[in-house]
C-alpha positions in Angstrom: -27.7 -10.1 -0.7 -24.6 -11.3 -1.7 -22.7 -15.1 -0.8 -19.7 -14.7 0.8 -16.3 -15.1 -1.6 -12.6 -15.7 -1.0 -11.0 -12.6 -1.2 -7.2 -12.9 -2.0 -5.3 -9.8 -0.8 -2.2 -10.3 -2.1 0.7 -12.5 -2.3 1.1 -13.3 1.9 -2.5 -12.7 2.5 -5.9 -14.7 1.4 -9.4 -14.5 3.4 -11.4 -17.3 3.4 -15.3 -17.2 4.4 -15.3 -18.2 8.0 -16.9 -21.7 9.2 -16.1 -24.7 11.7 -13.9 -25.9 9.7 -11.9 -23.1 11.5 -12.9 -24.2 14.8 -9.0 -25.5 15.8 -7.2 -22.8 14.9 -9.4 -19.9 16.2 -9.0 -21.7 19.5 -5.4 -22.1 19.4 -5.3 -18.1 18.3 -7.9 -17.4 20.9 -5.7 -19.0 24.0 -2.4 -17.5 22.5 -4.0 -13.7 22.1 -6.1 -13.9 25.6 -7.1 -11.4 26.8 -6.8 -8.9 23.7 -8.8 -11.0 21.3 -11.8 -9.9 23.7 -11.9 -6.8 22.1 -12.7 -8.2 18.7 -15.3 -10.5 19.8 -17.4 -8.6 22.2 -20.5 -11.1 22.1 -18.0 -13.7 24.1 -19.5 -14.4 28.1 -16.2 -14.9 30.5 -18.3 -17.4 32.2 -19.1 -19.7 29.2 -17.4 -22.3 28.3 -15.1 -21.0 25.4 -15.1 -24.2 22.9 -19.2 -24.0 22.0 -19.1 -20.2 22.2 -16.5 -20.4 19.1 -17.9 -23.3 17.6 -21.4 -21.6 17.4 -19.8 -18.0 16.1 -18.5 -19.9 13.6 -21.7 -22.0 12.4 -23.7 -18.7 12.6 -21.1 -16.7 10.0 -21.0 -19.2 8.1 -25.0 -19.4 7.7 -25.2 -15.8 7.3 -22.7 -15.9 4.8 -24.5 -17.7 2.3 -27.1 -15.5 2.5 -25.5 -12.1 2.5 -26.7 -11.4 6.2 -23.3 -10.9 7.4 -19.7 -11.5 6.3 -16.7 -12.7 8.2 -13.6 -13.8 7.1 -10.5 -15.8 8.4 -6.8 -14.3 7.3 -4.8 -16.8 6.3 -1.2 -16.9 5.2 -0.6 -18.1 1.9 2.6 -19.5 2.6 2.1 -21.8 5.3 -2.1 -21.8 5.2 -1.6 -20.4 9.1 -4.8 -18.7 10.6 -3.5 -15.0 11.9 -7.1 -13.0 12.5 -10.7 -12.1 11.7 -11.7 -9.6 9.5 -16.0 -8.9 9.5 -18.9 -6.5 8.8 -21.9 -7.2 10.1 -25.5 -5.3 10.4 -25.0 -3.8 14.1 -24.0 -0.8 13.1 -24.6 2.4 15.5 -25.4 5.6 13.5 -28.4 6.1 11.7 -26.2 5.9 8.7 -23.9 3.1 9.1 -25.4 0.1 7.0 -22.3 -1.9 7.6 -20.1 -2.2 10.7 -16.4 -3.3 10.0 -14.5 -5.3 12.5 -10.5 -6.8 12.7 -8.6 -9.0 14.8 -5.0 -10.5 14.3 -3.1 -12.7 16.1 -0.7 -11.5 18.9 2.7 -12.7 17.0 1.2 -11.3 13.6 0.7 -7.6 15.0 3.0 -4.2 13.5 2.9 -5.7 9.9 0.3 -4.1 8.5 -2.4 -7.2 8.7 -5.0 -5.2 9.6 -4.8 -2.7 7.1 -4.2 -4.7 4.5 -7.1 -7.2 5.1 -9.9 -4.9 5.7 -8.4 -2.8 2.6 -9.3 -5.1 0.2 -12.8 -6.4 2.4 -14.0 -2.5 1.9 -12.6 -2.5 -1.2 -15.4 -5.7 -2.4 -17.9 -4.5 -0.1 -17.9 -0.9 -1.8 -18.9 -2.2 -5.6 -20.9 -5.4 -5.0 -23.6 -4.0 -2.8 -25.8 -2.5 -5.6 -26.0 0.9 -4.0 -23.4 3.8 -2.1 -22.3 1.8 1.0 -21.6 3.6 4.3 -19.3 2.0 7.0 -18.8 2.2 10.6 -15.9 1.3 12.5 -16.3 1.6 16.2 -13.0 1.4 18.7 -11.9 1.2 22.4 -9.8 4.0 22.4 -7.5 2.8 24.9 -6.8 0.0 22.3 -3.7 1.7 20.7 -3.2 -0.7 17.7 -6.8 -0.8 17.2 -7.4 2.9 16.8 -4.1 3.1 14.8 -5.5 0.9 11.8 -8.5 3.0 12.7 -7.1 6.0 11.8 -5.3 4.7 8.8 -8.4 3.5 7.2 -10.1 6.4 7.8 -7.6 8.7 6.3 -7.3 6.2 3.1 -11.3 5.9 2.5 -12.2 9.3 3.3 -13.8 8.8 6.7 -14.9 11.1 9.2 -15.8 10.9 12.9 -19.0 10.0 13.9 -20.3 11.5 17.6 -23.5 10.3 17.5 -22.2 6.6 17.6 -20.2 6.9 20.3 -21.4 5.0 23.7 -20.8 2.2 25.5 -20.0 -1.6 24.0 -20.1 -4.8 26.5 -16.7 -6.7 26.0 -16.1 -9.7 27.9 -19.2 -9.0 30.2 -18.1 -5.4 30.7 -19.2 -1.7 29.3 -16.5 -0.2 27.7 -16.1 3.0 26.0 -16.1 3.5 22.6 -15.7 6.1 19.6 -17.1 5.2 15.8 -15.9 6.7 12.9 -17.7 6.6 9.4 -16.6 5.7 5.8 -19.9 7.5 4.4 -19.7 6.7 0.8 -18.3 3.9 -0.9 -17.1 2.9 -3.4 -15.0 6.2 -3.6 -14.0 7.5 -7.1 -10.4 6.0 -8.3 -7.6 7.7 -9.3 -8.6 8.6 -13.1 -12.0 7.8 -13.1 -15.0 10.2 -13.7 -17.1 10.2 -11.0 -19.9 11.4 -14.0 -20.9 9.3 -17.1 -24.3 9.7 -19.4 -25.2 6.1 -20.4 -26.6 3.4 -19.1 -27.0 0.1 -21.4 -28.9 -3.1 -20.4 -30.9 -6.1 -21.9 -33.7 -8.6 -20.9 -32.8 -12.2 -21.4 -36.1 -13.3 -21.9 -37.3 -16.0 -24.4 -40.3 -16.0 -26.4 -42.2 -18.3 -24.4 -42.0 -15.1 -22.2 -43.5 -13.0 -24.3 -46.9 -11.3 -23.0 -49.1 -13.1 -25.5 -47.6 -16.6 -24.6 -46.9 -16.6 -20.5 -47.4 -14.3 -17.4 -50.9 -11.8 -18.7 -53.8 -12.5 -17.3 -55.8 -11.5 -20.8 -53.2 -11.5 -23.2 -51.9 -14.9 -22.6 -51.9 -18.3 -24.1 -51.3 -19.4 -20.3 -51.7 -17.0 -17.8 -50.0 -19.3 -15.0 -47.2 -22.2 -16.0 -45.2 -23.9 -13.8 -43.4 -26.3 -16.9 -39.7 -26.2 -16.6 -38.1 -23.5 -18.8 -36.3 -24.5 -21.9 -34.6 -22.6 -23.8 -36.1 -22.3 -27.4 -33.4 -22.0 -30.7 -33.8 -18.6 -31.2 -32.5 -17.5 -28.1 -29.7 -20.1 -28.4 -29.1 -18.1 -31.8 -29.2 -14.9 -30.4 -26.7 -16.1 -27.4 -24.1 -16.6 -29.9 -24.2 -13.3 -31.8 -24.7 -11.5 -28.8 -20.9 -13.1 -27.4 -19.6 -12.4 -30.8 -20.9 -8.7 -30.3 -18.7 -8.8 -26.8 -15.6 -10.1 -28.3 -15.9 -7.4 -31.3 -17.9 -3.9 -31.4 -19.3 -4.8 -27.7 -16.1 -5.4 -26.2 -15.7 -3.8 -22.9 -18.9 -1.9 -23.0 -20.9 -2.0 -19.4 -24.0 -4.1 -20.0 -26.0 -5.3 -17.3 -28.5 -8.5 -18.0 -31.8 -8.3 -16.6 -32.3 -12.2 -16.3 -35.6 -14.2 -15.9 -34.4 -16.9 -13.1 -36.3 -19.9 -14.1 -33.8 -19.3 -16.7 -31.2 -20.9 -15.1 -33.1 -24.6 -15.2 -32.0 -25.1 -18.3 -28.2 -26.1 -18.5 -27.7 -24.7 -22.3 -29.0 -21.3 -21.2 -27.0 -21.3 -17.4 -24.1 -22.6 -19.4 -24.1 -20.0 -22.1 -24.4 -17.2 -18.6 -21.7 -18.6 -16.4 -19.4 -18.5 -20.1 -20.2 -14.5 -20.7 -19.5 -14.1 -16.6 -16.3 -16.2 -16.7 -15.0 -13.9 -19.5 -16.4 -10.3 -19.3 -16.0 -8.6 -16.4 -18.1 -6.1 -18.1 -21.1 -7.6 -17.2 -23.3 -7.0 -14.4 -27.0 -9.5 -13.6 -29.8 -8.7 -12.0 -33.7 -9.7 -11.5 -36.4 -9.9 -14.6 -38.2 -11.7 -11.9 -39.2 -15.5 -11.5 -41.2 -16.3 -14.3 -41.9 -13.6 -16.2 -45.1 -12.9 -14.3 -46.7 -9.0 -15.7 -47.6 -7.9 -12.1 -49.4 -4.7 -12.9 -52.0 -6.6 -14.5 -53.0 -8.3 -12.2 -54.6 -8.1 -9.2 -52.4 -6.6 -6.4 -50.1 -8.9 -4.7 -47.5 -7.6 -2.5 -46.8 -10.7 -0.3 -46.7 -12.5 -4.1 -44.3 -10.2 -5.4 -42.0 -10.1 -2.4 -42.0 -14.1 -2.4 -41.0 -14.2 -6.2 -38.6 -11.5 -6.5 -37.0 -12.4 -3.0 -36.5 -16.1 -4.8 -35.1 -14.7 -8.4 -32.5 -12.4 -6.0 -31.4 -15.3 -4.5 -31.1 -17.9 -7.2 -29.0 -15.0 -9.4 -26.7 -13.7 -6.4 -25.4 -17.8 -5.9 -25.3 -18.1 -9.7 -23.4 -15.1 -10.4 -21.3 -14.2 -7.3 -19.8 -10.9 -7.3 -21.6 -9.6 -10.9 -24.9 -9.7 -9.5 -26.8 -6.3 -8.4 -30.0 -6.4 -6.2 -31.7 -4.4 -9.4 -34.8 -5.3 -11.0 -37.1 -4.4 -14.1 -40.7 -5.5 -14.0 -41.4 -8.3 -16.6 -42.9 -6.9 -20.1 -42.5 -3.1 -18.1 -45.8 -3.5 -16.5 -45.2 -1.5 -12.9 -47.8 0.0 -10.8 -47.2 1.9 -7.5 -48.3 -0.8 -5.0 -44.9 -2.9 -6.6 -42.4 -0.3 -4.7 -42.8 -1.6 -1.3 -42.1 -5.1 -2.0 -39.6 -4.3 -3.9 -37.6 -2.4 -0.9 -38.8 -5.0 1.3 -37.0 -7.7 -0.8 -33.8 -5.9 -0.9 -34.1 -4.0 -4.4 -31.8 -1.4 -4.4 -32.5 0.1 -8.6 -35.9 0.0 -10.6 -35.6 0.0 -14.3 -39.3 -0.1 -15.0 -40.6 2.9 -15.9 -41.4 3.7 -19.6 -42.8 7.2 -19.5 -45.0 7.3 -22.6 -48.5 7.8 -23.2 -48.3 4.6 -25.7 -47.7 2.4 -22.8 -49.4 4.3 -19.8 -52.0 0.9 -19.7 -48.8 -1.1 -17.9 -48.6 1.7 -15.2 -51.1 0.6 -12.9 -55.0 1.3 -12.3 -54.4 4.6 -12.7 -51.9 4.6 -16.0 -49.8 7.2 -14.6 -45.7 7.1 -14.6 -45.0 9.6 -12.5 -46.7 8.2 -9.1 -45.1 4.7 -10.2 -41.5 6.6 -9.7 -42.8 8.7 -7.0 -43.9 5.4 -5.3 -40.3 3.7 -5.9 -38.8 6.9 -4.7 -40.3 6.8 -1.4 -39.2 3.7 -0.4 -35.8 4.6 -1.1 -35.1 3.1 -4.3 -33.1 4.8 -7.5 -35.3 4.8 -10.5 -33.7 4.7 -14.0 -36.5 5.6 -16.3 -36.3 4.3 -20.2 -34.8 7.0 -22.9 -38.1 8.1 -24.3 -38.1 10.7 -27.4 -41.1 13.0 -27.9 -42.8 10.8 -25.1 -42.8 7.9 -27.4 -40.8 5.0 -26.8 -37.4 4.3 -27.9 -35.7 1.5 -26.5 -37.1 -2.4 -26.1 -39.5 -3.5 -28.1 -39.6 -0.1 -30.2 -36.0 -1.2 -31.8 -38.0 -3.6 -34.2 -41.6 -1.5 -34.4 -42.2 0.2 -37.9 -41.6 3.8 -37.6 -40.5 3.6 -33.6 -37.5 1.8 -34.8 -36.3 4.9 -37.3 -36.4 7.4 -34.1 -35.1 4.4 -32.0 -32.0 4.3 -33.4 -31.6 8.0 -34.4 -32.2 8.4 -30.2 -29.7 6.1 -29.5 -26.8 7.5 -32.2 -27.5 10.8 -30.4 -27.7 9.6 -27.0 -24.1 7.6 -26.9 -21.8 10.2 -29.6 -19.4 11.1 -28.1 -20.5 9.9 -24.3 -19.2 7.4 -21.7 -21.0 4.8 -19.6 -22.2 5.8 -16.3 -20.0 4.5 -13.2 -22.3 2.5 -10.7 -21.5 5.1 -8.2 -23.2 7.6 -10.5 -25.7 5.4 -11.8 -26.9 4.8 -7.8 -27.0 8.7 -7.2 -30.3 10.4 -8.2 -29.2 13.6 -8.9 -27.5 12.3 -11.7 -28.7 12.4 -15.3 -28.0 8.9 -16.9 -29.6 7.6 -20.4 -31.1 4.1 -19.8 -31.1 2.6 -22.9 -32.2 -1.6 -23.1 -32.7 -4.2 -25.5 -33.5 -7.4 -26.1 -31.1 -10.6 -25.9 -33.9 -11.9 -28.9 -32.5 -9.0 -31.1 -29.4 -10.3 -31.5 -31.2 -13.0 -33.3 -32.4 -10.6 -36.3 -30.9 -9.8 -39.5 -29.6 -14.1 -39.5 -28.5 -13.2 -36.3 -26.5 -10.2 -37.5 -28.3 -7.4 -35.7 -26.2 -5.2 -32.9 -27.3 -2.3 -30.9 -27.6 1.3 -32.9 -24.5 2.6 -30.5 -22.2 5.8 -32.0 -18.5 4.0 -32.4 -17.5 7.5 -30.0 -19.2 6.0 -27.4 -16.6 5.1 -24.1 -16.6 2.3 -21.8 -15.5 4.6 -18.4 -14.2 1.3 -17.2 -11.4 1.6 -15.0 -10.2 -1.9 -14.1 -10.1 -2.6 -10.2 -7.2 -1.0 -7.9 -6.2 -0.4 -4.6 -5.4 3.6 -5.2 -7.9 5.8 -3.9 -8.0 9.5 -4.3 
């Protein structure tokens, strides 16, 4: 679930999300590449009329572009702004595997200069770290199309592809079935070139506001007002807390992965969205994903699945258009109140992570009907999700709300000392894999506000970023 961006590739070389504003030139490359451009677009009838076939490929793209259903782009030359090909992945993939199948097309005068290979190099290389999760590609080829399999085989050898048999099978181009073979890139992103594929950390915060808090907004017991539908504003402290929190970035914070679980009624108010799009603008650091709606406690209410999906599907949406290419599909349940009937929704509305589990007997009460952890993460498990579970210590809690509790706070921060000396932050790659041991530790954006707004995360000074700053060398 991810809007379609302009990609630039290099200094030639720019693609642009495909849309009928393209119409003209895709026709003039169509006529000029006939009959070779068939190959690229296999959905095109001989018998139709070519001009509205176009025009509605390119209406559809574009639609599904906005809403992360497919992505196509045009190449453009940067000199001359002159269309020269297609590159695109789209869902119709052929192996139980694939979640993504990779297409390219360039013009007939822009052939033998490495266009292909360069485009879908860098479309692989955004589709590999903005999807939230391990992304596996298919490409499938005529192999009688020489120049086709050759950039083919190149990208194969580059991304660490393999065959893939059980794809193979017949395609209709141009009204015909045609033979083809698929190959399979079946993990990406792959690990750069001096980057640990390995990493022990994980740090994230809530950004909610205190007229979030469980005993104001969103508990059916323990609230003021269960239900609101008032638009959010965003109260002083939090304004407060915003501002130590970017000094923290620009000192002792600096460069540190954080990813901000964001509440996405937040974004009505332009103080609060402005403050956001000013961190995202300056830290590529930072990483957003879903604190839901409204802040609604769903474990304590009734069960609501069709309620759930509907508000989290909204919150993805609203934070993927507001923050682009820093937003993950992840999610923590408001005030960590989870209970196993939450995991399918969740999958169904394209969650990818859960960080809502807090195993602790103190909090067991938020864990559904039956107050019980472990079938909350066996729940998310099953539906395919990665759960991150909270750092606990002696099964009590040490991270959230136990950072300013008497007592909890002294083993807090003595847990979090221990837990970051000497360490490095997780990559996403190992953060997405299960069988990795990561440290989830979270805070509040609020507790930047204590101390007179002097009050920074109890992280060792050894702890590393593990940040390696985006290339096109792969090992």
């Amino acid at each position: 679930m991810r809007a379609i961006p302009t990609l630039v590739v290099n200094d030639d070389l720019v693609l642009r999300p495909a849309g009928p504003i393209h119409l003209e030139p895709l026709i003039d490359a169509f006529q000029e590449s006939w009959p070779d451009v068939v190959q690229a677009l296999p959905w095109y009838e001989m018998d139709l009329e070519m001009e509205s076939q176009l025009r509605d490929y390119l209406a559809d793209v574009e639609r599904m572009g906005r809403t992360g259903m497919a992505y196509h782009w045009v190449i453009i030359s940067r000199a001359d702004e002159s269309f020269l090909g297609l590159v695109a992945f789209d869902r119709t993939t052929r192996t139980q595997r694939g979640e993504w199948n990779l297409g390219y097309w360039v013009v007939k005068d822009a052939t033998r200069r490495g266009i292909a290979n360069r485009t879908s190099d860098r479309a692989l290389e955004w589709i590999s770290t903005t999807q939230g999760a391990p992304t596996a590609v298919e490409i499938t080829v005529d192999p009688k199309n020489e120049a086709g399999v050759a950039t083919c085989e190149s990208l194969v050898r580059r991304w660490g592809g393999r065959r893939a048999e059980e794809g193979d099978g017949l395609v209709q181009v141009g009204g015909h079935l045609t033979e083809h073979v698929t190959f399979i890139l079946p993990r990406l992103p792959l690990v750069r070139s001096g980057e640990s594929s390995h990493g022990t950390v994980w740090l994230s915060l809530d950004t909610d506001d205190i007229c979030h808090l469980p005993s104001e907004s969103g508990h059916p017991t323990r609230s003021k007002r269960p239900e609101h539908d008032d638009t959010y504003r965003m109260s002083e402290k939090l304004a407060s807390a915003w501002k130590a929190f970017l000094r923290w970035r620009d000192g002792a914070g600096k460069g540190i992965p954080v990813t901000l679980f964001v509440v996405a009624e937040q974004l009505d108010d332009p103080r609060f969205a402005d403050h956001l799009r000013q961190l995202l603008d300056s830290d590529s650091a930072v990483t957003i994903a879903s604190h839901g709606n409204r802040h609604r406690c769903w474990s304590a209410w009734p069960a609501d699945p069709f309620g759930l999906q509907a508000d989290l599907s909204l919150s993805l949406r609203r934070l993927a258009e507001f923050a682009g290419d820093s937003f993950r599909p992840w999610f923590r349940a408001p005030g960590g109140y989870a209970a196993p009937w939450m995991a399918a929704p969740l999958a169904a509305a394209g969650v990818s992570l859960d960080s809502s589990v807090n195993p602790s007997w103190l909090t067991r009460r938020k864990a559904g009907p039956n107050r019980d952890w472990m079938s909350v993460s066996h729940a998310v498990r099953s539906e395919g999700l990665v759960e991150r579970q909270w750092l606990t210590a002696h099964s009590l809690p040490v991270t959230g709300p136990a950072l300013r509790i008497p007592l909890l706070s002294i083993l807090a921060r003595h847990s979090w000392k221990r837990a970051t000396k000497g360490m490095s932050c997780a990559s996403e790659m190992t953060l997405m894999s299960p069988e990795q041991r990561v440290d989830s530790l979270y805070w509040h954006l609020l507790d930047h506000a204590r101390r007179g707004a002097s009050w920074s995360p109890p992280l060792h000074p050894t702890l590393e970023s593990g940040v390696v700053t985006n290339g096109s060398d792969f090992t």
